[in-house]
C-alpha positions in Angstrom: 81.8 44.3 -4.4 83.2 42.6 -7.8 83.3 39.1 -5.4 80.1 39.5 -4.4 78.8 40.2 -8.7 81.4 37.2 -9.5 83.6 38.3 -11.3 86.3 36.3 -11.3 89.3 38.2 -10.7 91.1 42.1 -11.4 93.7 43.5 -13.8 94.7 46.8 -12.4 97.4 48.8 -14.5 98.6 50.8 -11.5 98.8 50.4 -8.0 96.6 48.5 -5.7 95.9 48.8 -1.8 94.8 46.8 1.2 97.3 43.9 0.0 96.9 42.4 3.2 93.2 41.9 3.1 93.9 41.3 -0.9 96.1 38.0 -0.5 93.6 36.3 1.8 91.4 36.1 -0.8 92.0 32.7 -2.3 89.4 32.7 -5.0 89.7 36.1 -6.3 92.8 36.9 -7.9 94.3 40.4 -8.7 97.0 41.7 -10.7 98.6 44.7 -10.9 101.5 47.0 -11.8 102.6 47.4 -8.7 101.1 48.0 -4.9 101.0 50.2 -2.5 102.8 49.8 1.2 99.4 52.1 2.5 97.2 50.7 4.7 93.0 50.6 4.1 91.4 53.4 2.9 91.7 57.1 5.0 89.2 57.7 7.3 90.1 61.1 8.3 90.7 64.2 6.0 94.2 65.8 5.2 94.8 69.7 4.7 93.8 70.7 1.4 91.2 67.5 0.9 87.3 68.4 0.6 86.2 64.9 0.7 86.9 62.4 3.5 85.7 58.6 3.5 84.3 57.1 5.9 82.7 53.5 7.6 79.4 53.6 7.7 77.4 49.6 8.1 80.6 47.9 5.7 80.2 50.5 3.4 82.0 53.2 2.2 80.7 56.8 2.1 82.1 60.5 1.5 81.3 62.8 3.7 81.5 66.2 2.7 83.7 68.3 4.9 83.3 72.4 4.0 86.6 75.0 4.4 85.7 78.3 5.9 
């Protein structure tokens, strides 16, 4: 989304994911603090997590997902 408003690149003072997606990116570059070894973003939810995200036409969405 910030390529597509042009900005022209990120400071992160943290961690940042998807570095393999991240470093193909010639014209956008990004620092940060350090990065995460994770893959993309979950897609599936984890004991004890009320939100999951999800795919949905390139976007991401959360689905709500109740305990009983």
């Amino acid at each position: 989304m910030a390529r597509r408003k042009r900005v022209a690149g990120l400071i992160v003072n943290g961690a940042v994911q998807d570095i393999d997606t991240i470093t193909g990116w010639d014209d956008f570059p990004v620092l940060c603090a350090r990065q995460r070894g994770q893959g993309p973003a979950i897609e599936r939810a984890w004991p004890g997590q009320r939100h999951r995200l999800r795919r949905r036409r390139g976007k991401a969405w959360r689905h709500h997902t109740w305990r009983r």
